[in-house]
N, CA, C and O of each residue as an XYZ file, in Angstrom:
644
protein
N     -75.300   -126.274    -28.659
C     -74.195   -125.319    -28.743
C     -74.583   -124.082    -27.963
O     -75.602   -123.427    -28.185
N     -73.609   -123.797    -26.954
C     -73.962   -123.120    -26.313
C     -73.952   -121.544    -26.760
O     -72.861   -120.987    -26.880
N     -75.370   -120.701    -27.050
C     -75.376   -119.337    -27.244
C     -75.557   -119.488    -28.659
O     -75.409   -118.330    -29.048
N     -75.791   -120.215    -29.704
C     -75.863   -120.424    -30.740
C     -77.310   -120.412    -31.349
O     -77.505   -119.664    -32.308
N     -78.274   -121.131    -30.900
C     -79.391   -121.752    -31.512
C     -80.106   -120.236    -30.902
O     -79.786   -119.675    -29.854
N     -81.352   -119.699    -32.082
C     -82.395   -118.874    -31.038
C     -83.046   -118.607    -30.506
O     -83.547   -117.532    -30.176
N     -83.286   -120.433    -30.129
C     -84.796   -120.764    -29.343
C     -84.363   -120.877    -27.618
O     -85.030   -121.016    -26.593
N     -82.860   -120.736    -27.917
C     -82.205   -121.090    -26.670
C     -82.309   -120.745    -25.312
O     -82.835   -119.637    -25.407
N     -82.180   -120.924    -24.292
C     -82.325   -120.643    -23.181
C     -81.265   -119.891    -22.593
O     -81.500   -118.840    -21.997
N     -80.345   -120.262    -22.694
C     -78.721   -120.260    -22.394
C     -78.338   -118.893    -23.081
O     -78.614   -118.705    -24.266
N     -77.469   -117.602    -22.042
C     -77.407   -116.608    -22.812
C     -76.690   -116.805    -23.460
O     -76.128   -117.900    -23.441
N     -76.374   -115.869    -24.321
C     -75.157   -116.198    -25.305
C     -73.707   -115.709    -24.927
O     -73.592   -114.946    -23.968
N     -72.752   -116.053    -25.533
C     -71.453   -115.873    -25.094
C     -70.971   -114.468    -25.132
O     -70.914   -114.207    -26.334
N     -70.640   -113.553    -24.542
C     -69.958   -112.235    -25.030
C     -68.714   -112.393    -26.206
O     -67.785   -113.199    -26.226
N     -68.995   -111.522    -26.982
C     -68.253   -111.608    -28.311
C     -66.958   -111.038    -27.735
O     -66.834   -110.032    -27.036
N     -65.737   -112.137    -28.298
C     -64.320   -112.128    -27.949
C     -64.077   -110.305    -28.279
O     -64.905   -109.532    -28.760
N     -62.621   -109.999    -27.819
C     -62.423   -108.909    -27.551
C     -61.197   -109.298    -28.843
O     -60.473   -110.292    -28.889
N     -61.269   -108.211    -29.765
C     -60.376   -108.262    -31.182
C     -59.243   -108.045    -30.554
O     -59.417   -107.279    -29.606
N     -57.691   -108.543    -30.732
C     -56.682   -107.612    -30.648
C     -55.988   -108.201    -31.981
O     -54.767   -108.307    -32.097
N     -56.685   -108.476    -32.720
C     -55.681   -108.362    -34.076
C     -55.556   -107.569    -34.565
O     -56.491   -106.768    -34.564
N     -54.395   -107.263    -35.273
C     -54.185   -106.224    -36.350
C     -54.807   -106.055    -37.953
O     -55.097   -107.012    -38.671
N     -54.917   -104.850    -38.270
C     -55.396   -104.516    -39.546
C     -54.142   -104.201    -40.290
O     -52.991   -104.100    -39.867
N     -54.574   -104.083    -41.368
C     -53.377   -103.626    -42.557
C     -53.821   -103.266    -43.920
O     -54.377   -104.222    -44.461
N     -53.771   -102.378    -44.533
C     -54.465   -101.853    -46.148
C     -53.557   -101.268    -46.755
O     -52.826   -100.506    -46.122
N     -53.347   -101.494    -48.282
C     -52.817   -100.617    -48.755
C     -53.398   -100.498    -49.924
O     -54.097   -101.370    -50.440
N     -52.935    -98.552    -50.780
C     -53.109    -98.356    -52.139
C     -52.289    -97.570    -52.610
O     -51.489    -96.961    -51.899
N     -52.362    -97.431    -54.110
C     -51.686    -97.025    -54.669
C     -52.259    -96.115    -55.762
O     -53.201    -96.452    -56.478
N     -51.598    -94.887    -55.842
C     -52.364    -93.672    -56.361
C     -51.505    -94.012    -57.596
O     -50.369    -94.486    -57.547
N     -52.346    -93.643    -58.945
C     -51.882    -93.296    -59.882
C     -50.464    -92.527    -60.333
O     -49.927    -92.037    -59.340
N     -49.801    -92.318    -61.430
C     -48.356    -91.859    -61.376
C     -49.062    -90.893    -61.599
O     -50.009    -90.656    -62.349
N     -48.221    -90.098    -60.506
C     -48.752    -88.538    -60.327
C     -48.270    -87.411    -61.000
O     -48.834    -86.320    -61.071
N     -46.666    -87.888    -61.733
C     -46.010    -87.127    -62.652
C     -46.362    -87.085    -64.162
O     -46.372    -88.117    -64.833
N     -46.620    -85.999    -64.624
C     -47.631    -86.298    -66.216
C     -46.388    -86.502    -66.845
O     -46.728    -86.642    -68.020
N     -45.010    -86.621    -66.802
C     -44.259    -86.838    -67.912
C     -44.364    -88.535    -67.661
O     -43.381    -89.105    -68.136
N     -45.047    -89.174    -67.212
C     -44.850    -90.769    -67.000
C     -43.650    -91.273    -66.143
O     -43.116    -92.353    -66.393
N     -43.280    -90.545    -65.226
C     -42.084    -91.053    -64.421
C     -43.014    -92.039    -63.783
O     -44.240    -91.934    -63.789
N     -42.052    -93.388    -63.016
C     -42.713    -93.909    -61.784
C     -42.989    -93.316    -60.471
O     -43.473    -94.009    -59.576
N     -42.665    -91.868    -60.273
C     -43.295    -91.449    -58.734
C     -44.848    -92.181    -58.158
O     -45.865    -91.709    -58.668
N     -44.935    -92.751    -57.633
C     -45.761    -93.097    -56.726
C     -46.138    -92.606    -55.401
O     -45.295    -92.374    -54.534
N     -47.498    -92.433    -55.221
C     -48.063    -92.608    -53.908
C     -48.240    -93.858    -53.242
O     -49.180    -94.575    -53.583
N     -47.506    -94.190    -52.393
C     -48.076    -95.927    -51.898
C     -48.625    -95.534    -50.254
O     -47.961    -94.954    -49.396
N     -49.558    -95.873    -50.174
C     -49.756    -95.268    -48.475
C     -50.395    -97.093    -48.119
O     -51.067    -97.932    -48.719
N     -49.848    -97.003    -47.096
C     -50.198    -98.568    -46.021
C     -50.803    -98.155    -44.579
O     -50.209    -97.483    -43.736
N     -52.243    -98.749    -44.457
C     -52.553    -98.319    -43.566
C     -52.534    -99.408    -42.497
O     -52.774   -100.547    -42.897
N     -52.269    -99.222    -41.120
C     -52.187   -100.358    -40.024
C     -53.038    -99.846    -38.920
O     -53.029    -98.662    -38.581
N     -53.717   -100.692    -38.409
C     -54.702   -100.225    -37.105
C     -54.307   -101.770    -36.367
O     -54.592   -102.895    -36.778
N     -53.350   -101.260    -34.808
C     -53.246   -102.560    -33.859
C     -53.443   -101.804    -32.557
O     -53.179   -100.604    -32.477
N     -54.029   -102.697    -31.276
C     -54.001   -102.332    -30.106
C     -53.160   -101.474    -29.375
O     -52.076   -101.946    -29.034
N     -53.452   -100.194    -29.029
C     -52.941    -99.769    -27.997
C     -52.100   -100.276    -27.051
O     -52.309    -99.961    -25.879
N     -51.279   -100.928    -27.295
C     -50.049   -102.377    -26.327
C     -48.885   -102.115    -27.206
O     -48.834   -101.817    -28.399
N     -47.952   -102.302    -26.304
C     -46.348   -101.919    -26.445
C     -46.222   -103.211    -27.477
O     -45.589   -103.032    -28.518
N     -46.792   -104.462    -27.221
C     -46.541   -105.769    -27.240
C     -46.804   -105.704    -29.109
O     -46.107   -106.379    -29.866
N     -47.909   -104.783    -29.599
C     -48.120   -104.607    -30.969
C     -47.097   -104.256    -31.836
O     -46.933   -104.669    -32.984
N     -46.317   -103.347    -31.117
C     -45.476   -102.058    -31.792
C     -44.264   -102.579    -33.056
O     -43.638   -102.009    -33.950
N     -44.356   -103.749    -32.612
C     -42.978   -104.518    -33.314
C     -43.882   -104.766    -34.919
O     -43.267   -105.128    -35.922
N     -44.909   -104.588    -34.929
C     -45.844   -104.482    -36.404
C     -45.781   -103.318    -37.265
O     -46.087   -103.351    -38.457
N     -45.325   -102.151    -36.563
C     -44.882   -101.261    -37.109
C     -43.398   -100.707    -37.512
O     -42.992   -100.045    -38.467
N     -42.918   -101.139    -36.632
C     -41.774   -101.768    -37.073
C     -41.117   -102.297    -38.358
O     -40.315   -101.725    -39.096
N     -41.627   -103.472    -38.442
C     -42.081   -104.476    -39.669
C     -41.906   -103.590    -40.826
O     -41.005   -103.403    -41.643
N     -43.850   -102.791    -40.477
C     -44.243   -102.081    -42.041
C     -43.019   -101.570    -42.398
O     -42.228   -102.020    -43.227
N     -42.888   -100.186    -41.413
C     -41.833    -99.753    -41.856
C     -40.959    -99.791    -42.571
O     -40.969    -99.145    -43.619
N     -39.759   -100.709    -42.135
C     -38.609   -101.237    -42.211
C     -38.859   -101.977    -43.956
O     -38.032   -101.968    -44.868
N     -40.372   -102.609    -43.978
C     -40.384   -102.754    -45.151
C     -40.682   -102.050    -46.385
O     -40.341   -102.398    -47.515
N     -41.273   -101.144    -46.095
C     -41.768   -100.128    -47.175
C     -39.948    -99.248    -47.634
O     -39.386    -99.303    -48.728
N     -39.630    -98.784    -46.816
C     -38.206    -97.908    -46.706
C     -36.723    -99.162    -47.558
O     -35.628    -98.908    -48.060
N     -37.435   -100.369    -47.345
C     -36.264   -101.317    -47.969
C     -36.763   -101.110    -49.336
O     -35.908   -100.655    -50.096
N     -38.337   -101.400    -50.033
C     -39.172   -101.299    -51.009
C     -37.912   -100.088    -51.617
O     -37.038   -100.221    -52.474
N     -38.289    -98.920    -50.752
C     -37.914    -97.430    -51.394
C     -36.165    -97.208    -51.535
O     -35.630    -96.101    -51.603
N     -35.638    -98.168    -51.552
C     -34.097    -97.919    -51.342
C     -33.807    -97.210    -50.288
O     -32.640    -96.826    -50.373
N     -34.398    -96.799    -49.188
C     -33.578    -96.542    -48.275
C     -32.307    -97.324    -47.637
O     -32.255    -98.488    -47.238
N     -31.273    -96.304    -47.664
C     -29.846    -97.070    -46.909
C     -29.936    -98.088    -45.516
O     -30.952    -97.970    -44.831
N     -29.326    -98.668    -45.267
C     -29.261    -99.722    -43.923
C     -29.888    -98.735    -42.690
O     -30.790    -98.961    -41.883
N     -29.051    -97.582    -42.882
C     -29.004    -96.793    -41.157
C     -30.686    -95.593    -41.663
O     -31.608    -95.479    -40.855
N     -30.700    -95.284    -42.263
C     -31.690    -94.821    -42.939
C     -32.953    -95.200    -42.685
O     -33.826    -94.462    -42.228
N     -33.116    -96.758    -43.077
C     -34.189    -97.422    -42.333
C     -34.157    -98.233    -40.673
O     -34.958    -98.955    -40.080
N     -33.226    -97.851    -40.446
C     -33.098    -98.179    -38.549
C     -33.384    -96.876    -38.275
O     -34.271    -96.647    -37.452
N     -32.815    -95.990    -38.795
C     -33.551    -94.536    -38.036
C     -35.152    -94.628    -37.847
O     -35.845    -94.333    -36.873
N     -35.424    -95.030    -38.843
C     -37.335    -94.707    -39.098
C     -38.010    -95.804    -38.301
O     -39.205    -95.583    -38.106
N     -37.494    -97.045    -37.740
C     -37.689    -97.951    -37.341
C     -37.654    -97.670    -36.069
O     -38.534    -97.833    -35.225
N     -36.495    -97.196    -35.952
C     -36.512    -96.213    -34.382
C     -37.255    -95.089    -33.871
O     -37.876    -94.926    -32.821
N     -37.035    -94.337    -34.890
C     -38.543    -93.095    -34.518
C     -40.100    -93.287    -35.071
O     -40.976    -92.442    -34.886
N     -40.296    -94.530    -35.776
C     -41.561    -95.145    -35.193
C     -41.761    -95.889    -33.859
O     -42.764    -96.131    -33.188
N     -40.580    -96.137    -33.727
C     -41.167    -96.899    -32.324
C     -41.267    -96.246    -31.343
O     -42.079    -96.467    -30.444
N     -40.353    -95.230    -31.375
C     -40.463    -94.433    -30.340
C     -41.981    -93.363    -30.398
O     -42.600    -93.229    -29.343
N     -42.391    -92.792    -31.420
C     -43.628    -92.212    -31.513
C     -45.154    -93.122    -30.832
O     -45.993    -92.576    -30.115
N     -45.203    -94.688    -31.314
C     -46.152    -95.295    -31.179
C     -46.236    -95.374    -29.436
O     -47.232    -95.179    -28.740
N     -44.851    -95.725    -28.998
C     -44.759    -95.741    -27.614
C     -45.078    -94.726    -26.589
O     -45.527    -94.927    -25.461
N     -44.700    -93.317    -27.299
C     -45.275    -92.066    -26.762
C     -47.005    -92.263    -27.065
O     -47.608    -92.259    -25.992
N     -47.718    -92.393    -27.992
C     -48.828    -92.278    -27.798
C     -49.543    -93.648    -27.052
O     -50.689    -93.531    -26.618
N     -48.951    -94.708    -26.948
C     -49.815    -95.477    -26.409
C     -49.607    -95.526    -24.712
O     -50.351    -96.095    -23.914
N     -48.221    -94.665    -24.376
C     -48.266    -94.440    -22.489
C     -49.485    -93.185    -22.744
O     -50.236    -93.092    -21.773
N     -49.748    -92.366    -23.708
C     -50.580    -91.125    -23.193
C     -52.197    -91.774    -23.569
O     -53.094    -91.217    -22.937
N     -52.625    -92.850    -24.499
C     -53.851    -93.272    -24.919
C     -54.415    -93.681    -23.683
O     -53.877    -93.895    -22.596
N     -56.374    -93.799    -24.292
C     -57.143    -94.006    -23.317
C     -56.995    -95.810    -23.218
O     -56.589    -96.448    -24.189
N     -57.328    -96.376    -22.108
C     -57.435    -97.572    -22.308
C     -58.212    -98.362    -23.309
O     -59.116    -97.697    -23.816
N     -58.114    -99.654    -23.760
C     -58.508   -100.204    -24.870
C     -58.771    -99.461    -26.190
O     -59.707    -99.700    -26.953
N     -57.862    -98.571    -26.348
C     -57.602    -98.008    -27.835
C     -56.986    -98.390    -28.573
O     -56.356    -99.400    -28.258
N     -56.809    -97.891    -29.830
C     -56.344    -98.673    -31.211
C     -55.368    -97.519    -31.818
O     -55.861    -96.395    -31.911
N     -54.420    -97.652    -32.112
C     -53.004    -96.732    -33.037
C     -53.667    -97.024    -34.321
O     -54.070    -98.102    -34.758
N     -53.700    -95.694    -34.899
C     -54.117    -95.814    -36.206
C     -52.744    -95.117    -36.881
O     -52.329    -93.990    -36.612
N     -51.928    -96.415    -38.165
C     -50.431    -96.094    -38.720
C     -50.324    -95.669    -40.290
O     -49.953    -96.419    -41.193
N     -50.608    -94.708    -40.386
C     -50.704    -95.032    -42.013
C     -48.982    -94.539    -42.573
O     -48.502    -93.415    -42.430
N     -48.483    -95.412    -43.044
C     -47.352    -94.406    -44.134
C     -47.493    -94.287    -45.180
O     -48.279    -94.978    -45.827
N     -46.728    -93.316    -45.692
C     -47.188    -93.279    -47.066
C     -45.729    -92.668    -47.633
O     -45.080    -91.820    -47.020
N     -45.266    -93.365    -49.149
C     -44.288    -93.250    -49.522
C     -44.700    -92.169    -50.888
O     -45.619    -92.309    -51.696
N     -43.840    -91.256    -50.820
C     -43.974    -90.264    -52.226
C     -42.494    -90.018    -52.526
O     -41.604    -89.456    -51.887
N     -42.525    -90.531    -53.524
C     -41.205    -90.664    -54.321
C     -39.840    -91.359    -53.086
O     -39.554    -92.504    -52.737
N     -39.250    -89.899    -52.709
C     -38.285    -90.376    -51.798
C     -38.338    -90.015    -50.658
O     -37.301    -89.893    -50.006
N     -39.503    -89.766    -50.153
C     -40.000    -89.303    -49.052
C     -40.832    -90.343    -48.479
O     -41.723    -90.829    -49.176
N     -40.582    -90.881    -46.878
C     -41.670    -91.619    -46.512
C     -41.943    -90.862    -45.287
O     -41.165    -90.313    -44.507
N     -43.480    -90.974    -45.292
C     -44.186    -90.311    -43.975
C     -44.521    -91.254    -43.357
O     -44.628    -92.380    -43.843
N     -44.813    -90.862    -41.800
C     -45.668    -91.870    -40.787
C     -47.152    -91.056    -40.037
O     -46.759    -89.890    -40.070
N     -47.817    -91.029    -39.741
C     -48.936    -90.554    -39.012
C     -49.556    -91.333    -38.219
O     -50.424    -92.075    -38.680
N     -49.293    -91.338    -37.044
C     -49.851    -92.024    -36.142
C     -51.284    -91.385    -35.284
O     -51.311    -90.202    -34.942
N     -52.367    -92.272    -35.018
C     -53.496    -91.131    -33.835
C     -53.936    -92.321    -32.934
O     -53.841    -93.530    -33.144
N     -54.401    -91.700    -31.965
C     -55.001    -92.503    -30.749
C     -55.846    -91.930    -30.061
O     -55.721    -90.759    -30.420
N     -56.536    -91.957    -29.396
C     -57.479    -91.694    -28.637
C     -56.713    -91.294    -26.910
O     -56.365    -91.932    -25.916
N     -56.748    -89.811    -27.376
C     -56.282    -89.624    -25.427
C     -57.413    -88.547    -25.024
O     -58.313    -88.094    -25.732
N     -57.052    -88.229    -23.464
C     -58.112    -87.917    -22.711
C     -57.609    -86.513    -22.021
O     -58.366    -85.737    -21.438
N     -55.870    -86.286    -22.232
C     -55.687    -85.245    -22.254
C     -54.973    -84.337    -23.058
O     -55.440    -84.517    -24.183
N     -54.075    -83.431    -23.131
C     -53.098    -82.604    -24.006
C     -51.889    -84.034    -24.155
O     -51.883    -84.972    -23.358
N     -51.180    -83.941    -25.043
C     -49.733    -84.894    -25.045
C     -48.619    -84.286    -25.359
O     -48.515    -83.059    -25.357
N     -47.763    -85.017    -25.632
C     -46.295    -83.910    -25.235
C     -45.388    -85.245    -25.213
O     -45.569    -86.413    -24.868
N     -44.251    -84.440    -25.791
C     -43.096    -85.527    -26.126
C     -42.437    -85.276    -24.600
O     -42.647    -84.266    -23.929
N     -41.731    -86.230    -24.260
C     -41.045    -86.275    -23.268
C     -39.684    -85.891    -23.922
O     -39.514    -86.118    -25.120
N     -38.736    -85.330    -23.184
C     -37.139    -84.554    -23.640
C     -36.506    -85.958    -24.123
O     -36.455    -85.778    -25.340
N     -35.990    -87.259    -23.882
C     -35.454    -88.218    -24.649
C     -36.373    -88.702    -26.168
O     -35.855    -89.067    -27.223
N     -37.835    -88.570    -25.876
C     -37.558    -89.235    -26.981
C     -38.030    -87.806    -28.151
O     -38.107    -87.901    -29.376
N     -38.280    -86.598    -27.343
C     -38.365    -85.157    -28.633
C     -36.477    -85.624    -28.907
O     -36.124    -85.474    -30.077
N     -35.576    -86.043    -28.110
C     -34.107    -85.666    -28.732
C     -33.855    -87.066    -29.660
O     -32.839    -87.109    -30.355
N     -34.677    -88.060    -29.656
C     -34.670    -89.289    -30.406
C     -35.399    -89.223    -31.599
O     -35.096    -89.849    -32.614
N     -36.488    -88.369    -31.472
C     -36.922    -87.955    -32.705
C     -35.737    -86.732    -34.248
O     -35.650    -86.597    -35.469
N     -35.330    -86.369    -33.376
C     -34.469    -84.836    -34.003
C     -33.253    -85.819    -34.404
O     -32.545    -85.489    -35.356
N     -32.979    -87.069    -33.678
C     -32.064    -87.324    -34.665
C     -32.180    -88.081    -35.109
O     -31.112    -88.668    -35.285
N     -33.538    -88.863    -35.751
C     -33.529    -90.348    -36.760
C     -34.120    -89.132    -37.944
O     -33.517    -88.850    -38.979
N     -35.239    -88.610    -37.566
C     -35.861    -87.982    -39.074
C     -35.635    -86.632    -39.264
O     -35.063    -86.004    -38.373
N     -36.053    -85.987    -40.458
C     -36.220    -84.704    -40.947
C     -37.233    -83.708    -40.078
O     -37.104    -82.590    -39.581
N     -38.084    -84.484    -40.136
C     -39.199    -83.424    -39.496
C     -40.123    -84.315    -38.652
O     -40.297    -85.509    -38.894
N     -40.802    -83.528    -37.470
C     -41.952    -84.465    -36.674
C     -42.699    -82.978    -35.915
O     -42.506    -81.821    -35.541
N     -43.628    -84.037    -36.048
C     -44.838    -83.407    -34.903
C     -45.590    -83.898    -34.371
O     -46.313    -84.652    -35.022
N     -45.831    -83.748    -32.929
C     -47.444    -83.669    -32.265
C     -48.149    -82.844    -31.700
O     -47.881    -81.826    -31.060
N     -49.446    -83.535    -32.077
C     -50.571    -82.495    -31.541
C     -51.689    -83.167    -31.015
O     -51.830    -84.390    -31.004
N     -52.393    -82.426    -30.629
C     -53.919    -82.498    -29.453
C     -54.812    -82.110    -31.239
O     -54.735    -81.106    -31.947
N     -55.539    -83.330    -31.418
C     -57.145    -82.649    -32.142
C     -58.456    -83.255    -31.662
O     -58.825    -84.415    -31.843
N     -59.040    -82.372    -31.080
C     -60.110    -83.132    -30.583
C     -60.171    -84.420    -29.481
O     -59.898    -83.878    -28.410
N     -60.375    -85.724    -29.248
C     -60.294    -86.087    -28.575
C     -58.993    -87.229    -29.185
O     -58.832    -88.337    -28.674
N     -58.388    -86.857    -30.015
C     -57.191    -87.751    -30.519
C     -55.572    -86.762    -30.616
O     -55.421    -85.563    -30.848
N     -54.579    -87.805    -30.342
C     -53.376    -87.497    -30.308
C     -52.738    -87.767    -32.034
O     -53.058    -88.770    -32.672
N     -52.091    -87.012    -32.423
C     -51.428    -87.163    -33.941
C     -50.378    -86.635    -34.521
O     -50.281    -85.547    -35.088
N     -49.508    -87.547    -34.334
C     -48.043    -87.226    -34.489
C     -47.902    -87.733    -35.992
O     -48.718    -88.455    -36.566
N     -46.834    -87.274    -36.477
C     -46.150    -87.207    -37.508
C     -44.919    -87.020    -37.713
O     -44.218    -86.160    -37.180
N     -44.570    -87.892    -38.568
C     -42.281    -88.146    -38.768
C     -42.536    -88.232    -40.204
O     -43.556    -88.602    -40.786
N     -41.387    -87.809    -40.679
C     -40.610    -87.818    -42.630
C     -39.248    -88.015    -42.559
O     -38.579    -87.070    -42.143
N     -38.889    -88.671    -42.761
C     -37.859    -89.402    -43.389
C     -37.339    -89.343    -45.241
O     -37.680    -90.147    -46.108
N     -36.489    -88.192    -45.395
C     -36.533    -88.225    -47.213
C     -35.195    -89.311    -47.316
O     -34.274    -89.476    -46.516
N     -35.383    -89.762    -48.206
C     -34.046    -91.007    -48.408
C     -32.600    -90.134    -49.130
O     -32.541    -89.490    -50.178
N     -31.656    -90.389    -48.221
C     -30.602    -89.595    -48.636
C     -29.634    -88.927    -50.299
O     -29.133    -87.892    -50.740
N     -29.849    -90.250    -50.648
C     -29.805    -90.013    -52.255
C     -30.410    -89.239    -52.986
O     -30.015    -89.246    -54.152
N     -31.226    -88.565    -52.750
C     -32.509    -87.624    -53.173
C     -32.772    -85.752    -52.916
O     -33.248    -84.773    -53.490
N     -31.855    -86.284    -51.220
C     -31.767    -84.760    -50.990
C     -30.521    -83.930    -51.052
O     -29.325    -84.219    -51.020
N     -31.290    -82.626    -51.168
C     -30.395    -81.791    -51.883
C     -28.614    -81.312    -51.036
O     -27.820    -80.588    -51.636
């Protein structure tokens, strides 16, 4: 077997290059002392830097926000301004980097946080800063260190004031 045995002669094979995806989740204790169900649920996703991934976030999404009663258009918004965020950071990421996705649902609020590894300042481009302003409540990006880290909230309509 070639690259296997360690008496071998034969170098060994270079170890395949990962592009699978990760996925974790937990769940924080009920955080309300009168015993309501408010929950923390945060899901974390780590996939390749590739457009070709993005439809995984997607997914989470779309599923966590169905989990949370979000409305039909409610969760196409968030579905949309995740995709559009992941896509902004992976044209500005360094090559062979990894999107790190965590959301996290609190009560009727779901967040997204996305980071990547870039090499310079980043910056929304004018379609999708005006694609952002109209699926969610609030967003941001920023430059920390040698990573890019944006952030979207989405509160589910039934909830707000």
């Amino acid at each position: 077997m070639k690259g296997s045995s360690l008496g071998s002669d034969e170098p060994a094979s270079p170890a395949p290059v990962s592009t699978a995806a990760s996925a974790s989740t937990s769940t924080a204790p009920d955080r309300d002392p009168r015993g309501s169900m408010d929950r923390l649920d945060t899901v974390d996703l780590t996939i390749p830097a590739r457009l070709e991934f993005v439809r995984l976030t997607r997914l989470v999404v779309s599923g966590i926000a169905t989990q949370a009663e979000f409305s039909v258009d409610e969760i196409e918004d968030m579905r949309i301004a995740v995709d559009e965020l992941c896509a902004t950071l992976i044209d500005q990421s360094e090559p062979l980097s990894e999107l790190h996705v965590r959301f996290v649902l609190d009560g009727a609020t779901l967040r997204c946080e996305v980071t990547a590894e870039v090499a310079r300042d980043v910056e929304l481009d004018e379609l999708s800063a005006h694609i952002l302003r109209a699926t969610v409540d609030n967003h941001h990006l920023e430059r920390a260190g040698d990573r890019a880290v944006a952030r979207l909230e989405k509160t589910r309509s039934s909830d707000m004031s």
